[in-house]
N, CA, C and O atoms as a MOPAC input file, in Angstrom:
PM7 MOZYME 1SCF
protein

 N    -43.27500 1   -62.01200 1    -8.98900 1
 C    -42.03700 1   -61.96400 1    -8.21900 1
 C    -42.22700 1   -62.63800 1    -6.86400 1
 O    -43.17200 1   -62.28400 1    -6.15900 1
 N    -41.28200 1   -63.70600 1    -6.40600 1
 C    -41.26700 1   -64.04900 1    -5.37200 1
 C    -40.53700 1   -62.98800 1    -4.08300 1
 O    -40.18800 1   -61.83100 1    -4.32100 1
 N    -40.39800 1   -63.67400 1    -2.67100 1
 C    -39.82900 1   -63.10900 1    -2.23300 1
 C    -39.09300 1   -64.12100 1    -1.32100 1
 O    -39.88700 1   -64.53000 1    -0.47400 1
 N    -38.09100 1   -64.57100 1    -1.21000 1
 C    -37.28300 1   -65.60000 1    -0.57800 1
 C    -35.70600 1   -64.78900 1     0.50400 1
 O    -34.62400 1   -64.33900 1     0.12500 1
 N    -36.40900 1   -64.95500 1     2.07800 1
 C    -35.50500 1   -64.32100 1     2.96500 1
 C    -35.38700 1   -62.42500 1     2.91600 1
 O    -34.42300 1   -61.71200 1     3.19800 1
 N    -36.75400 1   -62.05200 1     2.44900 1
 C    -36.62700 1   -60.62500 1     2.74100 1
 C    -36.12600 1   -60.23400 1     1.56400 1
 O    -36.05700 1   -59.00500 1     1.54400 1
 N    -35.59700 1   -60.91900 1     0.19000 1
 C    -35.10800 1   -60.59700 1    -1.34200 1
 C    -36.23700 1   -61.04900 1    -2.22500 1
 O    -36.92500 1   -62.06900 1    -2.19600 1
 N    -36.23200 1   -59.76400 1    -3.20000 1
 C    -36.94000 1   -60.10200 1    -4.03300 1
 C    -36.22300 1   -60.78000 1    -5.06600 1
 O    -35.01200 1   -60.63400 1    -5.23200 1
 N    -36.88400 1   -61.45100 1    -5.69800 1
 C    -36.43900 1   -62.65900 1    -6.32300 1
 C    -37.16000 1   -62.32000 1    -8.32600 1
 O    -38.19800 1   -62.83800 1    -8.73700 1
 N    -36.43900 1   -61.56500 1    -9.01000 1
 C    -36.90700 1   -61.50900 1   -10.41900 1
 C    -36.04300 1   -62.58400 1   -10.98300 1
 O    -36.69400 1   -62.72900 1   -12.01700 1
 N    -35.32900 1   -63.22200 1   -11.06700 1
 C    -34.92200 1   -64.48900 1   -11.82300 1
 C    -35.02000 1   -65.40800 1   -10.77300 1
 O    -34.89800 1   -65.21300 1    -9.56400 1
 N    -35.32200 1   -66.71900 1   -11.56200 1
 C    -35.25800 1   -67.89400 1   -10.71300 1
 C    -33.69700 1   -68.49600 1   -10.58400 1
 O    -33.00200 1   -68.79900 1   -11.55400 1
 N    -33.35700 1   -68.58700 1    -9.39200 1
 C    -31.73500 1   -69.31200 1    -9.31700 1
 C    -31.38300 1   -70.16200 1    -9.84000 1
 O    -30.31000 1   -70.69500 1    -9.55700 1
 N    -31.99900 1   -70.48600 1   -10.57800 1
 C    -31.33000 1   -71.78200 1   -11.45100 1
 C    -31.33400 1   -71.70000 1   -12.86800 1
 O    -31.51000 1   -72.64600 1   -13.63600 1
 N    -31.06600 1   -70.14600 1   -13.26400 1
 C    -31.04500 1   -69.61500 1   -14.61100 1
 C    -29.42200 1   -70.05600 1   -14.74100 1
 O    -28.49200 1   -70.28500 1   -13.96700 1
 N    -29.69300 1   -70.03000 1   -16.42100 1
 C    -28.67300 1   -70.40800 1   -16.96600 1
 C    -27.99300 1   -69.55800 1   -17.60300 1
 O    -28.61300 1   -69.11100 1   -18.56800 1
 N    -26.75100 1   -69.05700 1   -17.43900 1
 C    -26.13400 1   -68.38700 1   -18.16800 1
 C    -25.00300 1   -68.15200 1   -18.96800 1
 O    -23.90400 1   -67.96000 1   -18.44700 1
 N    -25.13600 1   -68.15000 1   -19.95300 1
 C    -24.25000 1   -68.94600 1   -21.32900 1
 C    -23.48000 1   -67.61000 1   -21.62700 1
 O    -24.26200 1   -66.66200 1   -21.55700 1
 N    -22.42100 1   -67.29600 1   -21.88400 1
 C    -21.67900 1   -66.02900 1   -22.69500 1
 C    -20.62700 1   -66.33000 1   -23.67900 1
 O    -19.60200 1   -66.87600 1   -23.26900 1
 N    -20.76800 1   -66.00500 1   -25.08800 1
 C    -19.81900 1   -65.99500 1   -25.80400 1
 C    -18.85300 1   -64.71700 1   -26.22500 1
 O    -19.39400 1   -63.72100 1   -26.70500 1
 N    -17.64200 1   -64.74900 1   -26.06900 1
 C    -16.80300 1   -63.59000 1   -25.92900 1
 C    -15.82000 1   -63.96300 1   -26.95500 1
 O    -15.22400 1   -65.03300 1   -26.83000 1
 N    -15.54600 1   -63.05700 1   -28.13200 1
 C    -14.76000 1   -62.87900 1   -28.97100 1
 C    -13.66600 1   -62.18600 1   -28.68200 1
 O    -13.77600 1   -60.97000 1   -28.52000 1
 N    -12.43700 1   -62.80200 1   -28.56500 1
 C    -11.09000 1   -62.09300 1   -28.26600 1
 C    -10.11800 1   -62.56800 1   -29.38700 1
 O    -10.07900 1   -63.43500 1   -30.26000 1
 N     -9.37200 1   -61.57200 1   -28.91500 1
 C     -7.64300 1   -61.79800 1   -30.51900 1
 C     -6.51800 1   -61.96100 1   -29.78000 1
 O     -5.47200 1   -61.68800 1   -30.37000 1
 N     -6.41100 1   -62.43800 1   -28.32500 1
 C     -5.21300 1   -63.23500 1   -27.53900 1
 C     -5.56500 1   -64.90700 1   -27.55500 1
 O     -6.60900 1   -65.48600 1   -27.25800 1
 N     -4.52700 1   -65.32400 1   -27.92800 1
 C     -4.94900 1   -66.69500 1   -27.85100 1
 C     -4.98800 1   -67.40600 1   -26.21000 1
 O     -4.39100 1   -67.26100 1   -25.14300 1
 N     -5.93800 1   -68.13300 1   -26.70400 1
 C     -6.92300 1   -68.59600 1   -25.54700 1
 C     -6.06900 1   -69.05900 1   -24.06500 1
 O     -6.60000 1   -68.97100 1   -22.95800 1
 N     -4.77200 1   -69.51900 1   -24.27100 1
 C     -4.02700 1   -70.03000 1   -23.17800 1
 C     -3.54200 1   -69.06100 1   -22.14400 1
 O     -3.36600 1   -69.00600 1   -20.92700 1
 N     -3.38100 1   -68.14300 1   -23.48300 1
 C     -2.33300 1   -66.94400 1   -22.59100 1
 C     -3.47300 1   -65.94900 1   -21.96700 1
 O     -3.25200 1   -65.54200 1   -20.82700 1
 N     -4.55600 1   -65.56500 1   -22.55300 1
 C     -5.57700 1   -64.86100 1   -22.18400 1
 C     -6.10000 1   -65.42600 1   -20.65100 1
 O     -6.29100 1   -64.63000 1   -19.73200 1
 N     -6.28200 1   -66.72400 1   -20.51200 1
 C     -6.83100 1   -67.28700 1   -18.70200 1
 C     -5.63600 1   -67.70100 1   -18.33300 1
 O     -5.77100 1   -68.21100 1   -17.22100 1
 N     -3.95700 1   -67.77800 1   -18.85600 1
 C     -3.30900 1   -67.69700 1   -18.06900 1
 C     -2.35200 1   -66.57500 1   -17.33700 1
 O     -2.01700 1   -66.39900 1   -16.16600 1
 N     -2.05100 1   -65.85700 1   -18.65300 1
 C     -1.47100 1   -64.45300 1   -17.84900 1
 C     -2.64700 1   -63.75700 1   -17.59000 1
 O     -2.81600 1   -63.49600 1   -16.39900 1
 N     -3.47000 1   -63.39700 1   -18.32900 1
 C     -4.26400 1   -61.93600 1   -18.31100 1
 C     -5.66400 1   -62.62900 1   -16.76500 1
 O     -6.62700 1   -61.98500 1   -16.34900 1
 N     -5.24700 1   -63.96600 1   -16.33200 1
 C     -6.41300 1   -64.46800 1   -15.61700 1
 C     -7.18200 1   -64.34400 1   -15.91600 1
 O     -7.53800 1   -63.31200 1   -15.34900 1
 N     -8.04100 1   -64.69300 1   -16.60400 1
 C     -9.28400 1   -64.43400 1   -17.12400 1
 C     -9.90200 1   -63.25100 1   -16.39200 1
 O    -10.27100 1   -63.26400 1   -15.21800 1
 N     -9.96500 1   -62.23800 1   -17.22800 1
 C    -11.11200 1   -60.74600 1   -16.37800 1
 C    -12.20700 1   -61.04100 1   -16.77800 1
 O    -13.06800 1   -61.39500 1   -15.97200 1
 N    -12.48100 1   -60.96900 1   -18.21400 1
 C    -13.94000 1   -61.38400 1   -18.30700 1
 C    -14.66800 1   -61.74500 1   -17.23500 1
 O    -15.36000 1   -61.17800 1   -16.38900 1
 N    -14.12100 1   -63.50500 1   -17.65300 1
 C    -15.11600 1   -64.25300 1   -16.61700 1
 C    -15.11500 1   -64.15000 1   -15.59000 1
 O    -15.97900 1   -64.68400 1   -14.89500 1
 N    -13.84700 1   -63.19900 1   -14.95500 1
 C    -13.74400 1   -63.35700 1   -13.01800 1
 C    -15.11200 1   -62.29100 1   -12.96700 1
 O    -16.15400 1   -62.69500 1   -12.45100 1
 N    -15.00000 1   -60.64900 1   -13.65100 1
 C    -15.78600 1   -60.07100 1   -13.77700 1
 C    -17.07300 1   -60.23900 1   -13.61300 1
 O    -17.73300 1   -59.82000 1   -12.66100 1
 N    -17.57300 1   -61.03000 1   -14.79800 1
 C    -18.93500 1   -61.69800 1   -14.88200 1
 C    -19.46500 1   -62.11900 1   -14.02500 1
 O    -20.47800 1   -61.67600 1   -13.48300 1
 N    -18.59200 1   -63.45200 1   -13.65100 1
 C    -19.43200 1   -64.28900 1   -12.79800 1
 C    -19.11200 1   -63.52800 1   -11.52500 1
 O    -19.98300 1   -63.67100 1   -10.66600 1
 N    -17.85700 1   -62.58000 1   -11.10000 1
 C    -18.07000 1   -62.58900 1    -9.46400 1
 C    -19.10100 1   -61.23800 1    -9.58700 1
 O    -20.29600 1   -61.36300 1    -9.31800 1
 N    -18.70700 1   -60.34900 1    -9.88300 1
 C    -19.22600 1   -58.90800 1   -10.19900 1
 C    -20.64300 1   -58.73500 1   -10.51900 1
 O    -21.48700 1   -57.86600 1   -10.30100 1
 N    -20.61200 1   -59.76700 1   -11.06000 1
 C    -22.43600 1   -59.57500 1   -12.16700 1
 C    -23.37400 1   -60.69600 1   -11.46300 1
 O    -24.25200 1   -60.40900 1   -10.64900 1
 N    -23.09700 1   -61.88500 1   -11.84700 1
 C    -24.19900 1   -63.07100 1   -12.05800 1
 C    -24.06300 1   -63.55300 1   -10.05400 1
 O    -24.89800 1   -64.16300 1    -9.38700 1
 N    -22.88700 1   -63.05800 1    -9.66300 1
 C    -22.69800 1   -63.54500 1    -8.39900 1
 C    -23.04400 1   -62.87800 1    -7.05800 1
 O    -23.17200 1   -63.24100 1    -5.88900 1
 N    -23.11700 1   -61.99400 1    -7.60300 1
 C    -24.03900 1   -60.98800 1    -7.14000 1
 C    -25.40100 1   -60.90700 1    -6.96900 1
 O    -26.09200 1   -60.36300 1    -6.10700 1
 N    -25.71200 1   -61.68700 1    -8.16300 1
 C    -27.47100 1   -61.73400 1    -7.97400 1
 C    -27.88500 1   -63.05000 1    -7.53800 1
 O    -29.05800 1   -63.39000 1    -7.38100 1
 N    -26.66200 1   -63.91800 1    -7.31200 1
 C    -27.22600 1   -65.40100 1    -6.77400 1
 C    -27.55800 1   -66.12500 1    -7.38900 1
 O    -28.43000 1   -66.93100 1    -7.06200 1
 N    -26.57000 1   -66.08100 1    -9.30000 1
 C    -26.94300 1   -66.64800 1   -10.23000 1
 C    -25.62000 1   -67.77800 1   -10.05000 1
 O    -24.45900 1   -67.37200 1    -9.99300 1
 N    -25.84100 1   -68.69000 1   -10.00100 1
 C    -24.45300 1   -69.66400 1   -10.18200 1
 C    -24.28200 1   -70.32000 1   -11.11200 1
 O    -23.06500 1   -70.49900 1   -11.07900 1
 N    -24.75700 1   -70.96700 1   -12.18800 1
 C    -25.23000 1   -71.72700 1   -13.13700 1
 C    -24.35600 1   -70.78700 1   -14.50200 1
 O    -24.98100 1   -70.69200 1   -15.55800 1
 N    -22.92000 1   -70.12000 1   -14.42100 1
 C    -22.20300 1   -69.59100 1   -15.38100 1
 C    -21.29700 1   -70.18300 1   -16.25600 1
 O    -20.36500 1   -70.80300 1   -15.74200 1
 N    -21.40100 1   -70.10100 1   -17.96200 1
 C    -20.31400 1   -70.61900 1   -18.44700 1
 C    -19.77000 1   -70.00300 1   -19.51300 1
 O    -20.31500 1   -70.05800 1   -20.61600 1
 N    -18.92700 1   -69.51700 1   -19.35400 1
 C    -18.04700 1   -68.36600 1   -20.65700 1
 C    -17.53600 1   -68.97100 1   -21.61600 1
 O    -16.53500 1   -69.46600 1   -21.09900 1
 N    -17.54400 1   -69.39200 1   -23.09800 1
 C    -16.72400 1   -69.34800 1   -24.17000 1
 C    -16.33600 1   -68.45400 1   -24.87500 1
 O    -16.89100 1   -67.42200 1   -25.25300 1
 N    -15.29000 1   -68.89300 1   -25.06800 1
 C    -14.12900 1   -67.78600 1   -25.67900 1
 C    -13.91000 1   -67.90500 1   -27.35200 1
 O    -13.31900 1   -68.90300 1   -27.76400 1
 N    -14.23300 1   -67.21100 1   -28.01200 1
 C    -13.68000 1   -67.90000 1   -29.35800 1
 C    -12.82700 1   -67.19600 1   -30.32400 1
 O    -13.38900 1   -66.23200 1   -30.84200 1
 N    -11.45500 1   -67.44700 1   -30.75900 1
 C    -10.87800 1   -66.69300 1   -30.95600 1
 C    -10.05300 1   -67.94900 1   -32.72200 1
 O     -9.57300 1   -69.03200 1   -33.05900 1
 N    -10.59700 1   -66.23800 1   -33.27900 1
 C    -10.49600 1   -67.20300 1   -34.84500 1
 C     -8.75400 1   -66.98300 1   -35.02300 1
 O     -8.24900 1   -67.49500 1   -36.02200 1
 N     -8.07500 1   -66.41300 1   -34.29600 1
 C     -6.61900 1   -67.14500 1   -34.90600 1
 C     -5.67900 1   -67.91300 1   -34.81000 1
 O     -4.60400 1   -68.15000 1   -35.36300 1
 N     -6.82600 1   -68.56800 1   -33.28500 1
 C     -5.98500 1   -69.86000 1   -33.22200 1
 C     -6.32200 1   -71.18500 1   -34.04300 1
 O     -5.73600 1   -72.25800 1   -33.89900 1
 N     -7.64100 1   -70.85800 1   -35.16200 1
 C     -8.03300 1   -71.87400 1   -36.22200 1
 C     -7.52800 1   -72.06200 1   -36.85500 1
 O     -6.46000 1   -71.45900 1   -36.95400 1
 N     -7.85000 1   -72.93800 1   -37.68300 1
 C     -7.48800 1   -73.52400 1   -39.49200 1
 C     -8.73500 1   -72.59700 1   -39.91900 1
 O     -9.30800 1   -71.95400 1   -39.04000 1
 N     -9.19100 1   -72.51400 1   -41.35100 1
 C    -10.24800 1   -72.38600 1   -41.98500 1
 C    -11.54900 1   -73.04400 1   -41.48900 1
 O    -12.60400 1   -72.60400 1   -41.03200 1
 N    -11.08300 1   -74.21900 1   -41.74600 1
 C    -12.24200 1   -75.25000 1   -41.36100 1
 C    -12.71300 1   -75.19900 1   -40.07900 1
 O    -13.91400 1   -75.12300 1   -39.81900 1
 N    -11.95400 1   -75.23200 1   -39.36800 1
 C    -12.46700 1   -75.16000 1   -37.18200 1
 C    -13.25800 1   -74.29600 1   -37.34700 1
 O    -14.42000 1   -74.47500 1   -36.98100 1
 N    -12.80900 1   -72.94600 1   -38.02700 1
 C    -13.52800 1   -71.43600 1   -38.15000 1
 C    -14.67200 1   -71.78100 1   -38.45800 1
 O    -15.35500 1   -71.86200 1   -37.43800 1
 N    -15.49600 1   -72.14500 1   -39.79200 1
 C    -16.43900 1   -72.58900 1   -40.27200 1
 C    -17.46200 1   -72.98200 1   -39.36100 1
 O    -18.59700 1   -72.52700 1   -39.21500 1
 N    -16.56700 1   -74.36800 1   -38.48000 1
 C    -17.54300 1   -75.43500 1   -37.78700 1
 C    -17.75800 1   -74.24100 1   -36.67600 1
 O    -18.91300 1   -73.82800 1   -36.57000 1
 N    -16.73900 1   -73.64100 1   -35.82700 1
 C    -17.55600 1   -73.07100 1   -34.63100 1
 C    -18.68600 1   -71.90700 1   -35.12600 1
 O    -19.73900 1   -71.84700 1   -34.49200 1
 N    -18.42500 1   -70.83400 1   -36.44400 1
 C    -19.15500 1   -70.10800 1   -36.17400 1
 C    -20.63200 1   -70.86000 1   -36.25300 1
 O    -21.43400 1   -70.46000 1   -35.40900 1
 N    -21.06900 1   -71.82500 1   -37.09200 1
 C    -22.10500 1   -72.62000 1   -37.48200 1
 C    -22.73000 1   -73.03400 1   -35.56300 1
 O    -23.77800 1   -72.51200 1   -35.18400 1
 N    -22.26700 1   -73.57400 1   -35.00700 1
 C    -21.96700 1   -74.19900 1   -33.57200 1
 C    -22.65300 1   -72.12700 1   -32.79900 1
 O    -23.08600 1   -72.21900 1   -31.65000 1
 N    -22.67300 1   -71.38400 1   -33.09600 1
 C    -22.83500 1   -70.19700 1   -32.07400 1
 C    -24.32900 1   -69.77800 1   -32.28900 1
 O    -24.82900 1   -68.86400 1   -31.63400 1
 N    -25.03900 1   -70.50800 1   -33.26500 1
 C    -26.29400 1   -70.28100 1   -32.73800 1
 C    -26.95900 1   -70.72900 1   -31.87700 1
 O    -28.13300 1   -70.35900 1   -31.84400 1
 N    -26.33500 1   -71.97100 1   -30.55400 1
 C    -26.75400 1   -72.22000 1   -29.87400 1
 C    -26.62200 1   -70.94900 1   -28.43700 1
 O    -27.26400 1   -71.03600 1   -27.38900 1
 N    -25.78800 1   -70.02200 1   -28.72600 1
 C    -25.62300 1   -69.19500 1   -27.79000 1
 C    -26.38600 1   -67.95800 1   -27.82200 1
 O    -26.55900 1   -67.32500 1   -26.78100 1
 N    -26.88600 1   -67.53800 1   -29.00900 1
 C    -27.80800 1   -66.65800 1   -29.71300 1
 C    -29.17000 1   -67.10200 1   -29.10000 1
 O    -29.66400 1   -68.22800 1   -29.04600 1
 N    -29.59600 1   -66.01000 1   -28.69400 1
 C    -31.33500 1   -66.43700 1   -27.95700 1
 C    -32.26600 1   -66.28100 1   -29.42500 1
 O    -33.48100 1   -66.47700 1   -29.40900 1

């Protein structure tokens, strides 16, 4: 553990942080009426807090697909899976 300005320092600031969030509002209306909570949450509440800046939320919501989109993204979410 470092210590940078009197803080201890257990992640390095330039972590990356990826979140995938499954919701059943479609995607427009969810960050436009509902403002996105999640992510305001996350990133101000959580990651912003610890001096993590490096945040990016996807949303994936299977009823705004065809069959096929469905397919390709779930295939596409093991990049978010550690």
């Amino acid at each position: 553990m470092e210590e940078i300005a009197g803080q201890r320092q257990i992640l390095n600031l330039k972590t990356k942080i990826r979140v995938l969030a499954v919701i059943g509002t479609p995607n427009i209306i969810y960050k436009l009426h509902y403002r996105n909570p999640l992510g305001n949450m996350l990133k101000r509440g959580v990651f912003g807090k610890l001096g993590l800046k490096d945040f990016k939320i996807t949303y994936f919501n299977a009823e705004d697909q065809t069959e096929s989109k469905r397919l390709r993204a779930i295939k596409k979410v093991g990049k978010y899976i550690l």
